[in-house]
Structure formats: C-alpha cells, structure tokens
Backbone as CSV, one residue per row, in Angstrom:
resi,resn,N_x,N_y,N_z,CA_x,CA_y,CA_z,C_x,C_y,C_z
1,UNK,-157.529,148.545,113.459,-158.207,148.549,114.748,-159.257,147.438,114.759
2,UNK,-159.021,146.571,115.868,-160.102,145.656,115.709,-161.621,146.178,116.545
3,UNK,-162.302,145.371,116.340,-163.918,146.087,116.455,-164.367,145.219,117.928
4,UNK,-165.211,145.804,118.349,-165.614,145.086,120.085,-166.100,143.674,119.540
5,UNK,-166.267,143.197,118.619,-166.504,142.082,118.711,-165.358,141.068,118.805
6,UNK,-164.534,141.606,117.609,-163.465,140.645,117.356,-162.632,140.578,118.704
7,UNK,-163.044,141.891,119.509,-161.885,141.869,120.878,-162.262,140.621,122.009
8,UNK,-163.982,140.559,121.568,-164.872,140.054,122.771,-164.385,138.034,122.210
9,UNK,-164.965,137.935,120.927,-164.471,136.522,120.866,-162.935,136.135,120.936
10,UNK,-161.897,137.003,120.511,-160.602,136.682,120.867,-160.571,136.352,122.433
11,UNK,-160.567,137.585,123.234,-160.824,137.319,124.717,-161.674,135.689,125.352
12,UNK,-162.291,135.674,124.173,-163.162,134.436,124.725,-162.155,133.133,124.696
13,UNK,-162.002,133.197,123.390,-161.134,132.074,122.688,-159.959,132.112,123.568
14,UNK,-159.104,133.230,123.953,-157.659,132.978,124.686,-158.130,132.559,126.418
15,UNK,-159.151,132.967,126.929,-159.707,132.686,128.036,-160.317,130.687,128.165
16,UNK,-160.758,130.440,127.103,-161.096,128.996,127.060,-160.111,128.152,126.588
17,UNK,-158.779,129.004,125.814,-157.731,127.886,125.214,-156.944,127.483,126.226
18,UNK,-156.778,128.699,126.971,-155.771,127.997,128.411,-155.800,126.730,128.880
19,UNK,-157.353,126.810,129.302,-157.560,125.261,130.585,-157.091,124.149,129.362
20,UNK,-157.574,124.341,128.047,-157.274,123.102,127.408,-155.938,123.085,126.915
21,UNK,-154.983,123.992,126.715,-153.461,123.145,126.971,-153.003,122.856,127.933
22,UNK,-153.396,123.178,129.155,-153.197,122.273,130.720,-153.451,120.880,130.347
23,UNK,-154.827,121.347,129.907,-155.621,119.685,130.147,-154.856,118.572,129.216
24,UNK,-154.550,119.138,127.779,-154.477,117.980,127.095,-152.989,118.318,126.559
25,UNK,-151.813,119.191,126.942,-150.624,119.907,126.816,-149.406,118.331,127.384
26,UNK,-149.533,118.007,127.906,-148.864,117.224,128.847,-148.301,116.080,127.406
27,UNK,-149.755,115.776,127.228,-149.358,114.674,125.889,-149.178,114.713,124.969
28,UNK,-149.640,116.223,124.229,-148.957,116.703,122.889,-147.172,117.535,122.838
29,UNK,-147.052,118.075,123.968,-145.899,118.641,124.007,-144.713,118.311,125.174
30,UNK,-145.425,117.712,125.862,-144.526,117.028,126.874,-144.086,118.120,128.199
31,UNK,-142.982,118.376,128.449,-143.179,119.205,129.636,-142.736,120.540,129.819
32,UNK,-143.303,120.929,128.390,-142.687,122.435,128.239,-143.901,123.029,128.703
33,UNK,-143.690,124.522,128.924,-144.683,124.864,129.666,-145.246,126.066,128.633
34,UNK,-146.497,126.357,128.378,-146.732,126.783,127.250,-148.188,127.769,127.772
35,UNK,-148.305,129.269,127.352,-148.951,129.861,127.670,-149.252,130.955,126.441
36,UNK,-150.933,130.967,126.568,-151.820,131.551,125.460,-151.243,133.526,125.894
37,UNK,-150.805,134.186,124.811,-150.910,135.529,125.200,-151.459,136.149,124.510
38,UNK,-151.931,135.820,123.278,-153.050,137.242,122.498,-153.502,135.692,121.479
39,UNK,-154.809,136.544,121.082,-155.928,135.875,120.073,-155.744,137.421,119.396
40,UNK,-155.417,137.086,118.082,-156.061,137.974,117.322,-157.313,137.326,116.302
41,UNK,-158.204,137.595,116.206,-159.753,137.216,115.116,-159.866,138.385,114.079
42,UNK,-160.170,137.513,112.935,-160.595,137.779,111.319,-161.456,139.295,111.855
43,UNK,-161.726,140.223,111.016,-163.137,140.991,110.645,-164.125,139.925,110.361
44,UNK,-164.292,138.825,109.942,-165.143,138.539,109.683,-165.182,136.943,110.648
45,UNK,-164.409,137.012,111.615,-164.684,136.292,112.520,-163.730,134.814,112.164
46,UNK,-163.688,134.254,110.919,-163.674,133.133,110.334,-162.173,132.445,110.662
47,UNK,-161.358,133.595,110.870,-159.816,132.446,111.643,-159.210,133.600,112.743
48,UNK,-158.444,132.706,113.668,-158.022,133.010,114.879,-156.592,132.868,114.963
49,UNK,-155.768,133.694,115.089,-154.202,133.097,115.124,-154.240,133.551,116.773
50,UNK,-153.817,132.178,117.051,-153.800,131.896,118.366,-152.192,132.339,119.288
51,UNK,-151.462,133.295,119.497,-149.773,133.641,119.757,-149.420,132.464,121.147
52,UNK,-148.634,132.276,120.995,-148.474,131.353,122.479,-147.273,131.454,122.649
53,UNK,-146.698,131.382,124.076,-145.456,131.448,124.784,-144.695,130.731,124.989
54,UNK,-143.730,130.170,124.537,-142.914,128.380,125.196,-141.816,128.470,126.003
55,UNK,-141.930,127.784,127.504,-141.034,127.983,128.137,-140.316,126.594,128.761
56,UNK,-139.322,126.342,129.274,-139.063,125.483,129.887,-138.770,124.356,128.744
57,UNK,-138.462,124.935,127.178,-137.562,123.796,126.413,-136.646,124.788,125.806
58,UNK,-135.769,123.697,125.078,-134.675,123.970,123.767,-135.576,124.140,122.688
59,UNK,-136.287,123.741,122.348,-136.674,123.274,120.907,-137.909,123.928,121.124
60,UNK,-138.095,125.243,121.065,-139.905,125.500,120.472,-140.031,125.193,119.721
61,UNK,-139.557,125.464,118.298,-140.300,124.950,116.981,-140.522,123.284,117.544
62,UNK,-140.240,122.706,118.186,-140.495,121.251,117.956,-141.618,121.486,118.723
63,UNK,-142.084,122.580,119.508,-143.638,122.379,120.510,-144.335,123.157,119.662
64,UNK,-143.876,124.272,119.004,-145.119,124.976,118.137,-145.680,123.617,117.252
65,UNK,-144.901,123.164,116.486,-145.055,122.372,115.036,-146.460,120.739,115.711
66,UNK,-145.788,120.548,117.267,-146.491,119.386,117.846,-147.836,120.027,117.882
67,UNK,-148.024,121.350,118.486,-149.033,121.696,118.610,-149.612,122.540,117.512
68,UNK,-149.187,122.396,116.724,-150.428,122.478,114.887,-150.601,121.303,114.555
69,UNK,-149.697,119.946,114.622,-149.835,118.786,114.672,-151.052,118.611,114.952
70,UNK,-151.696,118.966,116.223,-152.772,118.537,116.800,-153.707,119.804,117.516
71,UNK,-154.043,120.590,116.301,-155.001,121.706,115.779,-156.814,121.036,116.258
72,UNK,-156.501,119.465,115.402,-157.775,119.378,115.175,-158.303,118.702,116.899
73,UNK,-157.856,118.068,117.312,-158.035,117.586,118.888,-157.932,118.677,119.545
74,UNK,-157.264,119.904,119.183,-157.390,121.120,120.100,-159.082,121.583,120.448
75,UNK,-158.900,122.200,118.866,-160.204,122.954,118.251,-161.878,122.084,118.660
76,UNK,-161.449,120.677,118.940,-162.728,119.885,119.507,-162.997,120.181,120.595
77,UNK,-162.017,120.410,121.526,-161.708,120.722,122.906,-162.543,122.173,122.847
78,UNK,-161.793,123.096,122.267,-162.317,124.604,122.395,-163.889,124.935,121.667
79,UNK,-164.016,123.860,120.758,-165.652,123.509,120.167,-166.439,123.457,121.422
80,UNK,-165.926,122.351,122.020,-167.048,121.942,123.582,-167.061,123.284,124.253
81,UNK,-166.210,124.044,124.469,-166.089,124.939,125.631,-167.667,126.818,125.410
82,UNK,-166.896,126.471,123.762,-167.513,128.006,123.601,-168.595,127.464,123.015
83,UNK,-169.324,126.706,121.961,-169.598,126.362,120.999,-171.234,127.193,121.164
84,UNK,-171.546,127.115,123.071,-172.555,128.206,123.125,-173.177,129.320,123.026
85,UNK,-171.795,130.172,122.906,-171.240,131.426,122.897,-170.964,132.209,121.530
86,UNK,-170.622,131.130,120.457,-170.477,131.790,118.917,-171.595,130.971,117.871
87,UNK,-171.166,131.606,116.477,-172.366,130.955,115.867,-171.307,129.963,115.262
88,UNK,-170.366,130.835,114.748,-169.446,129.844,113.870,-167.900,129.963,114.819
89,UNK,-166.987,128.530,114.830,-166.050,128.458,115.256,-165.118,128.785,114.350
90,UNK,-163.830,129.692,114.620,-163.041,129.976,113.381,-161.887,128.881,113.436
91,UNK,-161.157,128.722,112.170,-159.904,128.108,112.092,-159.040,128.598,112.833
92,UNK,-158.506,128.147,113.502,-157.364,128.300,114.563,-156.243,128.259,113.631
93,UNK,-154.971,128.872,113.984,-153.466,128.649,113.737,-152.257,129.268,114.814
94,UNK,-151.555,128.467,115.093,-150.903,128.704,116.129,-148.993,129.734,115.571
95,UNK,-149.178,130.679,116.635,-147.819,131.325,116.251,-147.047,131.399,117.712
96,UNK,-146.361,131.460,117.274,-145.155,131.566,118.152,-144.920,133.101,118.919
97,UNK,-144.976,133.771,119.954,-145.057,134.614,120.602,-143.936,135.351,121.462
98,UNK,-142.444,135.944,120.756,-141.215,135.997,120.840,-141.194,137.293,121.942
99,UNK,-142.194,137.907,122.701,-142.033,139.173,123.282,-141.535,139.071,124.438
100,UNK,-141.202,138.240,125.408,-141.010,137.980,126.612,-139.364,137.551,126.674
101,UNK,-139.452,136.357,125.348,-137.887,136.404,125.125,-137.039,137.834,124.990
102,UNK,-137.547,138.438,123.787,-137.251,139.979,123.834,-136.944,140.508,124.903
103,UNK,-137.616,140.573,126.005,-137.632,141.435,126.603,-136.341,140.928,127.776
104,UNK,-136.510,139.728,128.059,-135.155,139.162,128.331,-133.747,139.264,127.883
105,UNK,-133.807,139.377,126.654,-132.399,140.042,125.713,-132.243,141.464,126.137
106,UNK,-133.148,142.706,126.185,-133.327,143.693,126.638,-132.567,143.820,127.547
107,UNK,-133.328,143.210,128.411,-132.617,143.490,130.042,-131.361,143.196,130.141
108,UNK,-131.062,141.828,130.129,-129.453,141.347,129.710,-128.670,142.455,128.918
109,UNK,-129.066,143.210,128.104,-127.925,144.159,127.535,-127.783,145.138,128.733
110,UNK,-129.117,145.746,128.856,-129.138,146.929,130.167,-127.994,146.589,131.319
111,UNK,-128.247,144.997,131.338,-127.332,144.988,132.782,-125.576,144.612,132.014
112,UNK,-125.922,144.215,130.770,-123.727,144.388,130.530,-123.739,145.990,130.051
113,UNK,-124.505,146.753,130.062,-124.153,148.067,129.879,-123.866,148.682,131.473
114,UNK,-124.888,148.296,132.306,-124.634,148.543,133.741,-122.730,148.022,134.131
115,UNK,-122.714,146.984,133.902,-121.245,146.596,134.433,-119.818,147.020,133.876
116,UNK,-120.402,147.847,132.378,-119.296,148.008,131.415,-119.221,149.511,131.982
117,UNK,-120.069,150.524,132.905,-120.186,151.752,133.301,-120.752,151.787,134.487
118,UNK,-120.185,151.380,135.533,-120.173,151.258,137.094,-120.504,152.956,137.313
119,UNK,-121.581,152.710,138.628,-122.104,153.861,139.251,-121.370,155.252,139.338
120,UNK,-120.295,154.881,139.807,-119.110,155.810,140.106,-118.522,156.566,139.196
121,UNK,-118.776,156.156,137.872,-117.989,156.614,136.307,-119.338,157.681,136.030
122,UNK,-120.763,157.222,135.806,-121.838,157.950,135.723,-121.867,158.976,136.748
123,UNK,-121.726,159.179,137.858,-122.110,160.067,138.592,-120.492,161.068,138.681
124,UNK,-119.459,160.992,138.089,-118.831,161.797,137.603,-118.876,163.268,136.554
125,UNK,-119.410,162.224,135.482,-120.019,163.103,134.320,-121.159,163.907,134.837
C-alpha cells in the first residue's frame, strides 16, 4: 500500500509529465502518440517508474527504448516544472503500460464468442 505521500508526488509527477511529452514527444518519438497512465514512487521517494501508453505505431519498443534514450532531457523538463514542489527529484524509468491493449484483446474475444453463439442459440437454452 502506498502512503499519501507517495500517492501525492506520483500524482504530481504523472500530472507534470504529460505537457512535457506533448511538448518535446514530437522529436524524440516521432508521431506516435504516447500517454502517461500511472506513476508509481519509491517509499522513500528516490525513483519513479513512470507506465506510459503507445499508440498510433508498430514498433513500441522502438518508442519506449527512444524515450529512455532521452530520460535525461526529459527529467530537466520535469526538474523545471515541480522542482518547487519536492525536495529531492527521483530517478525516473520508463515502462511500458500493456492494459488498454489487454483490454482490446478482451473485447475482440467477447465479440468472436458473440458470433460463434448468435442471440437465437442463447435464448433457446
């Protein structure tokens, strides 16, 4: 269970990382479209695994990997933003955030189970 703090600077951190992969996303990853969904933070504050969403390519690993590539131009970015707000900035690391895909596979089965057992067969039984 994480503690109101770690909830309050995660929240912070996923709330200030957004604007800066808009801002500076374009030139590290090109035109995939890429969205922050959970910060989880240390107990002791000191690293941040940052989960993020990739949409609109083939190749995530080639946008996750661009964007650890360029951790440290991130983390300057998110330095300026909060830097008022914490005492110490934690190490960032970026993961990959597979739940949405999931949930897309999900559905897709639901609906070839829907077509493999038409309305009419169910409301028999």
């Amino acid at each position: 269970m994480d503690s109101k703090r770690q909830l309050q600077i995660g929240e912070l951190i996923k709330r200030s990382f957004a604007p800066i992969l808009q801002e500076h996303g374009r030139y590290i990853y090109g035109d995939a479209f890429v969205s922050v969904t959970t910060v989880k933070v240390a107990p002791d504050l000191s690293q941040a695994k940052i989960y993020v969403s990739i949409f609109n390519t083939n190749d995530k690993e080639g946008v996750l990997k661009s964007i650890s590539n360029h951790t440290h131009l991130l983390k300057q970015a998110l330095v300026q933003r909060i830097k008022s707000q914490v005492r110490r900035i934690p190490v960032v690391h970026f993961y990959s955030d597979e739940t949405i895909d999931e949930m897309f596979k999900i559905d897709a089965m639901f609906e070839n189970v829907k077509k493999m057992y038409p309305p009419s067969v169910q409301e028999e039984e």
